[in-house]
N, CA and C atoms as a LAMMPS dump frame, in Angstrom:
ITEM: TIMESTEP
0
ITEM: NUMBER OF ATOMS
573
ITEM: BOX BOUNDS ff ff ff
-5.0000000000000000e+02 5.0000000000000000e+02
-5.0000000000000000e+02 5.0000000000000000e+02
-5.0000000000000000e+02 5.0000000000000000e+02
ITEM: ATOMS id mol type element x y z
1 1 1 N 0.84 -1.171 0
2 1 2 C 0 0 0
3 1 3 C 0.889 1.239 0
4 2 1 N 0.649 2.3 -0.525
5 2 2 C 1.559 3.503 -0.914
6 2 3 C 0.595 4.563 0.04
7 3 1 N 1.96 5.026 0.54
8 3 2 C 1.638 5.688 1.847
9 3 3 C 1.345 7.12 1.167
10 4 1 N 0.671 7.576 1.681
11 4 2 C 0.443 9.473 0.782
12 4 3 C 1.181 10.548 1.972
13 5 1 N 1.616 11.132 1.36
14 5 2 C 2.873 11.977 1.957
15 5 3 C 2.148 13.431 1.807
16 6 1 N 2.21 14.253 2.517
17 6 2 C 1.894 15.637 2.252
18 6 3 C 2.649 16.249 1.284
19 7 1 N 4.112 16.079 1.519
20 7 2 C 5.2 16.73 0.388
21 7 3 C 4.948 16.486 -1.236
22 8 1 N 4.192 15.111 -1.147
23 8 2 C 4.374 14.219 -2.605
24 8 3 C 2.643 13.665 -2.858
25 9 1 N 1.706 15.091 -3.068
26 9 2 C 0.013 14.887 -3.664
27 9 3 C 0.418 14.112 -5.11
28 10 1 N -0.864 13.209 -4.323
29 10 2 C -1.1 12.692 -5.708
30 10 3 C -1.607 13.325 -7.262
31 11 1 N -1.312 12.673 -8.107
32 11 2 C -1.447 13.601 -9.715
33 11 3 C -2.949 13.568 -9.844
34 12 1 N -3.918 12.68 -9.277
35 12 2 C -5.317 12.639 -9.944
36 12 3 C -5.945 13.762 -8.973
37 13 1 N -5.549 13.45 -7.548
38 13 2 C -6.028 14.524 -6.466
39 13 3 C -5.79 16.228 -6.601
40 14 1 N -4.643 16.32 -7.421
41 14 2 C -4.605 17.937 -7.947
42 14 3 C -5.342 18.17 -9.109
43 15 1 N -5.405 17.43 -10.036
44 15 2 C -6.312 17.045 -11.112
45 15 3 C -7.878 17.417 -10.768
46 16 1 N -8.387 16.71 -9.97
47 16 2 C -9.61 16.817 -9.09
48 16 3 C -9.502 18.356 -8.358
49 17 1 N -8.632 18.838 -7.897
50 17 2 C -8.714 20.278 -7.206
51 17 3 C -8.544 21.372 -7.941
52 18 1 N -7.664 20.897 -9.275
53 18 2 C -7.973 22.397 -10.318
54 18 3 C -9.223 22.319 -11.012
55 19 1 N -9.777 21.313 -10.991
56 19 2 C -10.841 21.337 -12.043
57 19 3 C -12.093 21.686 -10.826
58 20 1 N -12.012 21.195 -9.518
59 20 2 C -12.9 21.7 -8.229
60 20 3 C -12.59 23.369 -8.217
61 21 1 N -11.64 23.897 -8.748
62 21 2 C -11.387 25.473 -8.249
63 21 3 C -12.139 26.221 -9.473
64 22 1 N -11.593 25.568 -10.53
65 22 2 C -11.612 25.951 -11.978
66 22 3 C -13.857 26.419 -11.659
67 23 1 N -14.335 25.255 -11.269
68 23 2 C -16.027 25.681 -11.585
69 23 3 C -16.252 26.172 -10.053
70 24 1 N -15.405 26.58 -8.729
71 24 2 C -15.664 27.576 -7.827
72 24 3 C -15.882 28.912 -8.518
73 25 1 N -14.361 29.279 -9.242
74 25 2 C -14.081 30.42 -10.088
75 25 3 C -15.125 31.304 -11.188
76 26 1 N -15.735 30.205 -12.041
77 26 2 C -17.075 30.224 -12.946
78 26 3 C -18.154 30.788 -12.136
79 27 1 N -18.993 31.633 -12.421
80 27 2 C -20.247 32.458 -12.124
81 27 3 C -20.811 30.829 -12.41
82 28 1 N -21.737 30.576 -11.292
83 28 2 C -22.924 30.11 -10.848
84 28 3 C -23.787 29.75 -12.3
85 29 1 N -24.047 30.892 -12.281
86 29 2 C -25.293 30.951 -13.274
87 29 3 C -25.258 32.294 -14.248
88 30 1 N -25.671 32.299 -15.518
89 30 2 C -25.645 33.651 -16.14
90 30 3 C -26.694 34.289 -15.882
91 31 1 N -26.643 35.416 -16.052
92 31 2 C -27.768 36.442 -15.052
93 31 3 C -28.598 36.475 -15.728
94 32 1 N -28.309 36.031 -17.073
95 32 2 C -29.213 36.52 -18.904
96 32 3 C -30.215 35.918 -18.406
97 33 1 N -29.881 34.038 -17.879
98 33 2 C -30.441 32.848 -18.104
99 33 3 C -31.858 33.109 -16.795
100 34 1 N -31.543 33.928 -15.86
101 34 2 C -32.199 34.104 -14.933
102 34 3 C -33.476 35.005 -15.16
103 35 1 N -33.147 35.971 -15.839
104 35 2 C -33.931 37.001 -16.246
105 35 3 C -34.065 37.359 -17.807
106 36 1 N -34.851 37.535 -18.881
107 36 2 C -35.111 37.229 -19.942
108 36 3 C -34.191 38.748 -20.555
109 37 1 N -33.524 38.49 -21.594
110 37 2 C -32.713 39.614 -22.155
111 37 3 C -33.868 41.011 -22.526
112 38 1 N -34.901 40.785 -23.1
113 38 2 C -36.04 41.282 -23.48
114 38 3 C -36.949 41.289 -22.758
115 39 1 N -37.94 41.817 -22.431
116 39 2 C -39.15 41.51 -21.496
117 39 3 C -40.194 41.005 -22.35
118 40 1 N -40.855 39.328 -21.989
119 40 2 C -41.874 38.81 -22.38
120 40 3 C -42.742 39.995 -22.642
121 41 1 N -43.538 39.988 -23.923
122 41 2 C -44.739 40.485 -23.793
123 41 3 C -45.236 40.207 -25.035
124 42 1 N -47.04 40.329 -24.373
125 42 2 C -47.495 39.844 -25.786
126 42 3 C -47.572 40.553 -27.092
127 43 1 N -48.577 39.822 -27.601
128 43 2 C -48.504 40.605 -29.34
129 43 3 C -49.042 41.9 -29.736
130 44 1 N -50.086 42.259 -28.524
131 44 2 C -50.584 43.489 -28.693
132 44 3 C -50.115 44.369 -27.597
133 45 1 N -49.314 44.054 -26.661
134 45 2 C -48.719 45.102 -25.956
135 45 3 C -47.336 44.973 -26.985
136 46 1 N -46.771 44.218 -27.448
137 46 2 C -45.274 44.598 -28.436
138 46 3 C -45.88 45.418 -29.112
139 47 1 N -47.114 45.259 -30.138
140 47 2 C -47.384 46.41 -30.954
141 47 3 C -47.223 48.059 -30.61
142 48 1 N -47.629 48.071 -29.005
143 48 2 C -47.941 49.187 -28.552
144 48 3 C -46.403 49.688 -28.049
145 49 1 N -45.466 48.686 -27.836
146 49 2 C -44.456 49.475 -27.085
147 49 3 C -43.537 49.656 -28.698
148 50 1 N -43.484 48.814 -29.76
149 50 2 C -43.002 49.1 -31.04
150 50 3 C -43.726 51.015 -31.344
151 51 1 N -44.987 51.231 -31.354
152 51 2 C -45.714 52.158 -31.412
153 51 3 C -44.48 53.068 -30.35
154 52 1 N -44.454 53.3 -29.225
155 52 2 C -43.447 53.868 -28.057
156 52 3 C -42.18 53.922 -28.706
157 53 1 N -41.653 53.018 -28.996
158 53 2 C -40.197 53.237 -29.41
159 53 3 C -40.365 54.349 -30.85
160 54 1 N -41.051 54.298 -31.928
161 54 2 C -41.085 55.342 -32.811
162 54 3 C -41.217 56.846 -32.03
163 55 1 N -41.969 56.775 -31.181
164 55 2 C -42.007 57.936 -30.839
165 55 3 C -41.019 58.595 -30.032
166 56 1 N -40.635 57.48 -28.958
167 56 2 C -39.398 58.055 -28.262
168 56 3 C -38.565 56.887 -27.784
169 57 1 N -37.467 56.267 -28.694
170 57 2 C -36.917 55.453 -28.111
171 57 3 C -36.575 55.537 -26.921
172 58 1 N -35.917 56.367 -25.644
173 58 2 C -35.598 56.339 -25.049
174 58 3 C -36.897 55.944 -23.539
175 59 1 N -38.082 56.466 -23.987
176 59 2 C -39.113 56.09 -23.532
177 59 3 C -39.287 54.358 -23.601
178 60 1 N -39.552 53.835 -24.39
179 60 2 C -39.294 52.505 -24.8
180 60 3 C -38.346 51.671 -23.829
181 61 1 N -37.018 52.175 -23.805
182 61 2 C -36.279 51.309 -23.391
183 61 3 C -36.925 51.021 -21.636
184 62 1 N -36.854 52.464 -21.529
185 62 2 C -37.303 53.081 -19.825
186 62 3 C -38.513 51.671 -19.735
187 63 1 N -39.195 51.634 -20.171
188 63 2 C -40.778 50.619 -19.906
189 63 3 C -40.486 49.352 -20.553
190 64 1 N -39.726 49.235 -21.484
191 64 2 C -38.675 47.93 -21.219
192 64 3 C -38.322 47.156 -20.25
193 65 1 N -37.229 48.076 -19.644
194 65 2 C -36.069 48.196 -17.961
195 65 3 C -37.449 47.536 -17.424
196 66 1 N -38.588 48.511 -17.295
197 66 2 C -39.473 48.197 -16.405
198 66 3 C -40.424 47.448 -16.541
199 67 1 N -40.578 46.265 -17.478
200 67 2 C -41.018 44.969 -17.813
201 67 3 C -40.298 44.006 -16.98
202 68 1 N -38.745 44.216 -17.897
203 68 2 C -37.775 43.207 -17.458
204 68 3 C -37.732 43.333 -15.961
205 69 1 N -37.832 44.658 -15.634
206 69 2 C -37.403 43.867 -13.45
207 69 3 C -38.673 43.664 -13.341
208 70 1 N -39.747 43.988 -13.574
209 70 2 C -41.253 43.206 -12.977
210 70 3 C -40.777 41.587 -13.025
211 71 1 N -40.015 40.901 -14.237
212 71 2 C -40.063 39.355 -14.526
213 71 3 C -38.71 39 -13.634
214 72 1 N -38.104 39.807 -12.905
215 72 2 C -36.892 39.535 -11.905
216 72 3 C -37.388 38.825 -10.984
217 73 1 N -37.926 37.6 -10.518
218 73 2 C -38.602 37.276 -9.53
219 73 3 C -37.35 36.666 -7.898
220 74 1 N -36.293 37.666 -8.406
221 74 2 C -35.485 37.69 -7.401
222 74 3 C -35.509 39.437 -6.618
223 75 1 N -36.488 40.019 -7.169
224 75 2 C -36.626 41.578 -6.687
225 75 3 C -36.707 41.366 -5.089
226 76 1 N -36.329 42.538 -4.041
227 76 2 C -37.118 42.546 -3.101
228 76 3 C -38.621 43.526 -3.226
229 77 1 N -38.197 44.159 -3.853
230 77 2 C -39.042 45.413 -4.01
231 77 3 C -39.662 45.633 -5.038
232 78 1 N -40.762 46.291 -5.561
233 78 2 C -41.356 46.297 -7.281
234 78 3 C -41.68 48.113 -7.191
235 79 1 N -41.038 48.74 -6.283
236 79 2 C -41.896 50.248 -6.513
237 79 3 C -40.541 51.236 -7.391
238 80 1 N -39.525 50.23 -7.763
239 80 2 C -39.02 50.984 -8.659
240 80 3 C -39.1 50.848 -10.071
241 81 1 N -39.891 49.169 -10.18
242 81 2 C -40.892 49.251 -11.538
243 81 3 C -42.01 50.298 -11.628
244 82 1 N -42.413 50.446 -10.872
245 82 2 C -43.94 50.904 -10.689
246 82 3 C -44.081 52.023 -11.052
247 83 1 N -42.453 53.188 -10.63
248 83 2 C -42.713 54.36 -10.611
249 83 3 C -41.779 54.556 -12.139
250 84 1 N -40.99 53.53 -12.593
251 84 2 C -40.755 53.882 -14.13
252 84 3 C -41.861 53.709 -15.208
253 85 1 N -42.556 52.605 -14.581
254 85 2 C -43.971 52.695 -15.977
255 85 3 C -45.019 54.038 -15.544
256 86 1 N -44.754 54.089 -14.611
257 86 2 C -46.127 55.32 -14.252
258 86 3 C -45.334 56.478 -14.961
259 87 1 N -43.484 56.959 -14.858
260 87 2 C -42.975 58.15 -15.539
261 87 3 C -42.866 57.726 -16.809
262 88 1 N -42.902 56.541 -17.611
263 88 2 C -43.261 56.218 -19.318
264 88 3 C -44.324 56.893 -19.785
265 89 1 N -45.53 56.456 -18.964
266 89 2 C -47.05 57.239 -19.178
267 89 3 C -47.27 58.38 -18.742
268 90 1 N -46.088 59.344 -17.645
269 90 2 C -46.231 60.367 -17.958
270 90 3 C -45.699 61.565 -19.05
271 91 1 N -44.501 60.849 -19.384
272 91 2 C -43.68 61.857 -20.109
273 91 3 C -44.004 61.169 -21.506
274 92 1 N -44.888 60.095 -21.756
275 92 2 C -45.851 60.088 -23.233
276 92 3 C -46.719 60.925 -23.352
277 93 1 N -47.306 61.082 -22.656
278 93 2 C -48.635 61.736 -22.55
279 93 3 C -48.309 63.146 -22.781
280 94 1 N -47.492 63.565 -22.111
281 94 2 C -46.401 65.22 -21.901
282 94 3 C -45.948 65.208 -23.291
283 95 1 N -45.295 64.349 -24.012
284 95 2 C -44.921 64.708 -25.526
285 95 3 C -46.26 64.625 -25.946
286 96 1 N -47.192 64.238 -26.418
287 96 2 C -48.538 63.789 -27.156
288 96 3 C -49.088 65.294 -27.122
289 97 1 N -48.95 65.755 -25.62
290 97 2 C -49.718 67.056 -25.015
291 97 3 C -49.329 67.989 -24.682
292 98 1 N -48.437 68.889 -26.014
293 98 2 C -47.901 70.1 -25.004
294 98 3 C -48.701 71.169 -24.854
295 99 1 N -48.008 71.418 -23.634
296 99 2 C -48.827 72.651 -22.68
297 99 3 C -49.762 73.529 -23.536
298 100 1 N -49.376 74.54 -24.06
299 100 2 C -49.577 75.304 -25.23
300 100 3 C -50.983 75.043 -26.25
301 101 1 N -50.995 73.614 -26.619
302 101 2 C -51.873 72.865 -27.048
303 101 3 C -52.861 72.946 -26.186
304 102 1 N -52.774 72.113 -25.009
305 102 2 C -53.454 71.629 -24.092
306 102 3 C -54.182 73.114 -23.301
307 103 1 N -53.403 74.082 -23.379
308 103 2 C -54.211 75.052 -23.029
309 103 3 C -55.311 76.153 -24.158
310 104 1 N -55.074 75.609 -25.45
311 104 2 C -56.11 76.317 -26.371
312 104 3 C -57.58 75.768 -26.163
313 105 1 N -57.67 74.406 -25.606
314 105 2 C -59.008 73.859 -25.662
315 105 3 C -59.26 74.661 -25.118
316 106 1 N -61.321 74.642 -25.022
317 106 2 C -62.482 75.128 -24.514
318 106 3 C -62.212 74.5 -23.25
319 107 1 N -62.204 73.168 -23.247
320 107 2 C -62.242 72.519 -21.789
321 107 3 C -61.154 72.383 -20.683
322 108 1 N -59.907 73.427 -21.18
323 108 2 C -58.44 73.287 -20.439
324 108 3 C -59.473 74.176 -19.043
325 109 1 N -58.957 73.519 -18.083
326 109 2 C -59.021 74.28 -16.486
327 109 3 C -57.731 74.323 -15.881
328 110 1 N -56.377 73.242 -16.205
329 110 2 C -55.646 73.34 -15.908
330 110 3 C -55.644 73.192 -13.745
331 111 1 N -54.248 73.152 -13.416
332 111 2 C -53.798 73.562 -11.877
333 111 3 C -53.155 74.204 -11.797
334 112 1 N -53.237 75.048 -10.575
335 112 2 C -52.578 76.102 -10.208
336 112 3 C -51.055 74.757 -9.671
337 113 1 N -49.606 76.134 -9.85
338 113 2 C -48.432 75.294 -9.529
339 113 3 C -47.738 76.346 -9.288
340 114 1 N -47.514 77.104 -7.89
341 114 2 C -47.019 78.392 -7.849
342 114 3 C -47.694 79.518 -7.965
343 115 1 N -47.393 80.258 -8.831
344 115 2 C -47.817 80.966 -9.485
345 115 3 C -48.568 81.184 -11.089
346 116 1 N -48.448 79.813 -11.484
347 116 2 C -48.821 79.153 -12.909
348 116 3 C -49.652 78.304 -12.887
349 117 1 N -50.178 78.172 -13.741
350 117 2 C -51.196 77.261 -13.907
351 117 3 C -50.765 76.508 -15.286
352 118 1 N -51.003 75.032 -15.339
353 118 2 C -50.499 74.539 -16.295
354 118 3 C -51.633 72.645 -16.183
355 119 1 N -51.583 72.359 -17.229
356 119 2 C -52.384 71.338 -17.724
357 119 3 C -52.224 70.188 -16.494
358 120 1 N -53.189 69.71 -16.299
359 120 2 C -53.593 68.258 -15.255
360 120 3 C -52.717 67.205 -16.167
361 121 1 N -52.544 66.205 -15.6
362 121 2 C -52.32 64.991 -16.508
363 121 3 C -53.352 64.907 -17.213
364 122 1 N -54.487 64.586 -16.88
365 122 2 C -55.821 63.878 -16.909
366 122 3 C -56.656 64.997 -18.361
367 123 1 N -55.747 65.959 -17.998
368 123 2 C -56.213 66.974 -19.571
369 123 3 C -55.379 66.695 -20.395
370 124 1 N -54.02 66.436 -20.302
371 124 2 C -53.246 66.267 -21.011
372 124 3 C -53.538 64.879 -22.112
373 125 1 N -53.836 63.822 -21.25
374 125 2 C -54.393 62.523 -21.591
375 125 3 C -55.939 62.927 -22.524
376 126 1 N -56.492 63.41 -22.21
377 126 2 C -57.585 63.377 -22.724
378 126 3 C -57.454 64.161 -24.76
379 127 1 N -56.621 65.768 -23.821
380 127 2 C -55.809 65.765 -25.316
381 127 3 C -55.306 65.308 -26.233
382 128 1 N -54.435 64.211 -25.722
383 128 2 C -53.943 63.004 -26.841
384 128 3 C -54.473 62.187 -27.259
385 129 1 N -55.734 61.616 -26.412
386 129 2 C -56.474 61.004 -27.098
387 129 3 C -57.625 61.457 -28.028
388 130 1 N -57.703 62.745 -27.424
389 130 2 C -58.726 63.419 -28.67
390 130 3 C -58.135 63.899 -30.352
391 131 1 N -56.603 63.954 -29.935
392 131 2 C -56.134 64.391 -31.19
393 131 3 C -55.75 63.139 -31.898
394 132 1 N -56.18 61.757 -31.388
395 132 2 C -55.913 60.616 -32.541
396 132 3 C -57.662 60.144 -33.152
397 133 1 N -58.487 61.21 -31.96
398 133 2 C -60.302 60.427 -32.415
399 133 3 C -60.727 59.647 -31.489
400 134 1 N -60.422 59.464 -30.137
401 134 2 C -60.877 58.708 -29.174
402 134 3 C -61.558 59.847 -27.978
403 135 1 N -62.065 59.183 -27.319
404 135 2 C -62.812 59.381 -26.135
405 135 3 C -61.948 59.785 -25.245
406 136 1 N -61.894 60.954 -25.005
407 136 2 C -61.102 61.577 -23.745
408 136 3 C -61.656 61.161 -22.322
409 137 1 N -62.853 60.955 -22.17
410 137 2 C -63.563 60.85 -20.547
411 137 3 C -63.063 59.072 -20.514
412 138 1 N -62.615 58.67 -21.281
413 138 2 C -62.745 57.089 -21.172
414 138 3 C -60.873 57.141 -20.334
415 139 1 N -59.754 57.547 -21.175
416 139 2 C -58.401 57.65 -20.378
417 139 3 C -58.59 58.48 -19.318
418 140 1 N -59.153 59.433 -19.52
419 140 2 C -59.154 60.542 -17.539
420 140 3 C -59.32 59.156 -16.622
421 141 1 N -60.177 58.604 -16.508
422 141 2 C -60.701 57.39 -15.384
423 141 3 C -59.756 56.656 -15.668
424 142 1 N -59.362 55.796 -16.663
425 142 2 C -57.637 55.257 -16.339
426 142 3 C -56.631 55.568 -15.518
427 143 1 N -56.333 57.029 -16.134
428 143 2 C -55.491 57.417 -15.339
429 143 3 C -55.164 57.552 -13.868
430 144 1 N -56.719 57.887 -13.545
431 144 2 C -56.598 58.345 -11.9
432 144 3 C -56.796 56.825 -11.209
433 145 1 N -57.174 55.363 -12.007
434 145 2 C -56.797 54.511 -11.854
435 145 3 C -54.867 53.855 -12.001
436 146 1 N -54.66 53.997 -12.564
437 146 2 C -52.695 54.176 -12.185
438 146 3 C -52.383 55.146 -11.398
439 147 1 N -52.722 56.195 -11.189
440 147 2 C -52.499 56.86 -9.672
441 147 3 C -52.51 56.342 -8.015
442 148 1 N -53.879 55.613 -8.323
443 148 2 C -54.768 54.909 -7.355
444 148 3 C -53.564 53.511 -6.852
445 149 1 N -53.145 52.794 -8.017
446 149 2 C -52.661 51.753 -7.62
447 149 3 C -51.022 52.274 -7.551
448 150 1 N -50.7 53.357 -8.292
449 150 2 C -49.201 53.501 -7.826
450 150 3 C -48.602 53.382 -6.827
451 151 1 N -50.138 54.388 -6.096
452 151 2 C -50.145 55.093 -4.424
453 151 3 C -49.887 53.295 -3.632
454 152 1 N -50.857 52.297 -3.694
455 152 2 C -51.1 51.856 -3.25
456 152 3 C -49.834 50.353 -2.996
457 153 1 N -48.498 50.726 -4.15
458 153 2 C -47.743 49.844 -4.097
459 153 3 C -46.639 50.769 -3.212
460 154 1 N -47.016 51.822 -3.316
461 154 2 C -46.118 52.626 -2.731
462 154 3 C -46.056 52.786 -1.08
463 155 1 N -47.622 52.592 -0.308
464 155 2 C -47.958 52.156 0.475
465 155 3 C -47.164 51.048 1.286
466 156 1 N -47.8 49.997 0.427
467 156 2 C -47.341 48.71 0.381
468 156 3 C -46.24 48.382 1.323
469 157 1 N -45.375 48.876 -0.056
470 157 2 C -43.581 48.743 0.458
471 157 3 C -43.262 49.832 1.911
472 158 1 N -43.889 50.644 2.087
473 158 2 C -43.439 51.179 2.868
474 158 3 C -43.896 51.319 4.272
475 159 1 N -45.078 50.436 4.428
476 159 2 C -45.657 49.791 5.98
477 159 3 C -45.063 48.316 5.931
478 160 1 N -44.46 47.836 4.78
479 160 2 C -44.342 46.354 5.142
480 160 3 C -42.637 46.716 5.838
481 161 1 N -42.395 45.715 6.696
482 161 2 C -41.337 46.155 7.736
483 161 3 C -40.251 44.511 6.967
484 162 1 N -40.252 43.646 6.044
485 162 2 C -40.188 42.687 5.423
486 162 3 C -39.533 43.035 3.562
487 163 1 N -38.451 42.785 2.779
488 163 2 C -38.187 43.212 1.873
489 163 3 C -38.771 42.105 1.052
490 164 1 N -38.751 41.071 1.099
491 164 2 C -39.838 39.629 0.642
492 164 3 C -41.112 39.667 0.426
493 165 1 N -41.382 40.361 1.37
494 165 2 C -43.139 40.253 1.813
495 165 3 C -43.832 41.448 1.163
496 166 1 N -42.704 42.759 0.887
497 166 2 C -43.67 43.578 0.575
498 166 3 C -43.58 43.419 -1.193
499 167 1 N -42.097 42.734 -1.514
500 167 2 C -41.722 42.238 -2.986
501 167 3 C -42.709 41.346 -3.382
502 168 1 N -43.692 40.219 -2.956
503 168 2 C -44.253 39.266 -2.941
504 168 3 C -45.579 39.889 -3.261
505 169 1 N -45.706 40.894 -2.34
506 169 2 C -47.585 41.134 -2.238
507 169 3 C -47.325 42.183 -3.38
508 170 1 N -46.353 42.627 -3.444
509 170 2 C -46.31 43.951 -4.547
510 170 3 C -46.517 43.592 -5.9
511 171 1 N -45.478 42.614 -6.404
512 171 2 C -45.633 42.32 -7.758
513 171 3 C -46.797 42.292 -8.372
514 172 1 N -47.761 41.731 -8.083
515 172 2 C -49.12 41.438 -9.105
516 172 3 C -49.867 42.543 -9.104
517 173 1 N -49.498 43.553 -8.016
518 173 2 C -50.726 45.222 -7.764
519 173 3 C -49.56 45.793 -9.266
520 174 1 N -48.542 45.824 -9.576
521 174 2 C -47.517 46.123 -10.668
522 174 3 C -47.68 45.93 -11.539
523 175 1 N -48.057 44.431 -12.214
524 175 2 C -48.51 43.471 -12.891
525 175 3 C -49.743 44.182 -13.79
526 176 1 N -50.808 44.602 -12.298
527 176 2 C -51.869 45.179 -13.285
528 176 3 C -52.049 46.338 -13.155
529 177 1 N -50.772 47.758 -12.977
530 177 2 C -50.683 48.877 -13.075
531 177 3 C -49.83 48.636 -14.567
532 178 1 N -49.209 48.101 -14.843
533 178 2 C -48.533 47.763 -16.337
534 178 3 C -49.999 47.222 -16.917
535 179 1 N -50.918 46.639 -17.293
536 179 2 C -51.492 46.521 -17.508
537 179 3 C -52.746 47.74 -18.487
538 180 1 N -52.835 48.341 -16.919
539 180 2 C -53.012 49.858 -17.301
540 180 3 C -52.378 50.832 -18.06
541 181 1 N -51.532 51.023 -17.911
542 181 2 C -50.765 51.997 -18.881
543 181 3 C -50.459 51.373 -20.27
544 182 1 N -50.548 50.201 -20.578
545 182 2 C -50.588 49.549 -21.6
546 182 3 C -51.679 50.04 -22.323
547 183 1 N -52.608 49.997 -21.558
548 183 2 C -54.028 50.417 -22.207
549 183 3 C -54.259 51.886 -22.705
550 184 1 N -53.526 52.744 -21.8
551 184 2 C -53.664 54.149 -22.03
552 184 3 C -53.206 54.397 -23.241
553 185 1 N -51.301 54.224 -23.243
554 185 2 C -50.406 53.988 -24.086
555 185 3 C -51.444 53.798 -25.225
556 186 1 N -51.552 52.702 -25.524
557 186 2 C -52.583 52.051 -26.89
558 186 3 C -53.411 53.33 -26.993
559 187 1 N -54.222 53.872 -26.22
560 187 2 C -55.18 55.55 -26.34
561 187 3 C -54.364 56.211 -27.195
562 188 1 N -53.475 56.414 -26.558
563 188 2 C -52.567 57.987 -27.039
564 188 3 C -51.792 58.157 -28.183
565 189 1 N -50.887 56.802 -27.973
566 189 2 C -50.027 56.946 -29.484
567 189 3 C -50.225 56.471 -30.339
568 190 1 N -49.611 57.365 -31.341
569 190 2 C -50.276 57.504 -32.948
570 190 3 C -49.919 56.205 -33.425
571 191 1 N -50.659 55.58 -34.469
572 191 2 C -50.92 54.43 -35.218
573 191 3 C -49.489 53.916 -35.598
């Protein structure tokens, strides 16, 4: 029997320990494989965010970002999805509706902001959808519905004392605030 010496490792046992270090060294897992390079979506929300990217790529990507971490189901948190799709649908709506515009209607009332007064969302929205031929009173009530649930993820995360728990209960109130603005989105921008 051959005695094993500390001074004198065997050739298969270092063999076995570079190739044991070699896949320590290797990342786990690719991050791609974890989370989808693209964000799933279907055929008529792609239409609508294809529709987004003509208008403002950089908008696009933004509600992209904020697809893809909704499908991160390693998030703790979802209110930094929440509040990039809610600023997609606002600063669409803000190009669709400038001020200027939005204040020639008959029906601008606008809010006071200081000393200025300047267009509501909810006019702004209604503007854009009136200038493609749709129903303005139909997006106002959307909207103050994605308000409603923004508030309410925002809530959420911030009584839950748990980064799991408030990530867990949050996602799906997200789920169908993307949902919403999907819908608006589809209102506003042009064909």
């Amino acid at each position: 029997m051959r005695q094993v010496l500390v001074d004198d490792p065997d050739p298969d046992r270092l063999r076995r320990l570079r190739e044991f270090q070699a896949s320590v060294r290797r990342s786990p897992r690719n991050p791609e494989g974890v989370v989808p390079a693209r964000a799933p979506v279907s055929g008529r929300d792609s239409e609508i965010l294809d529709r987004l990217r003509r208008l403002s790529p950089q908008l696009a990507d933004s509600f992209e970002q904020a697809l893809k971490d909704l499908n991160d189901h390693t998030r703790l948190s979802y209110i930094g999805p929440a509040g990039e799709i809610r600023e997609v649908m606002r600063a669409t709506i803000q190009l669709l509706a400038p001020d200027e515009e939005v204040k020639g209607e008959a029906w601008y009332v606008g809010i006071e902001q200081g000393s200025k007064r300047h267009p509501s969302q909810a006019e702004r929205a209604r503007y854009a959808v009136q200038r493609r031929g749709g129903s303005g009173e139909q997006v106002r009530s959307t909207d103050l519905l994605v308000d409603e649930l923004v508030g309410q993820v925002s809530r959420q995360t911030y009584t839950s004392g748990s980064g799991a728990l408030h990530g867990v209960a949050a996602r799906p109130k997200v789920r169908k605030l993307t949902g919403w603005v999907f819908a608006i989105l589809d209102e506003v921008l042009p064909e």
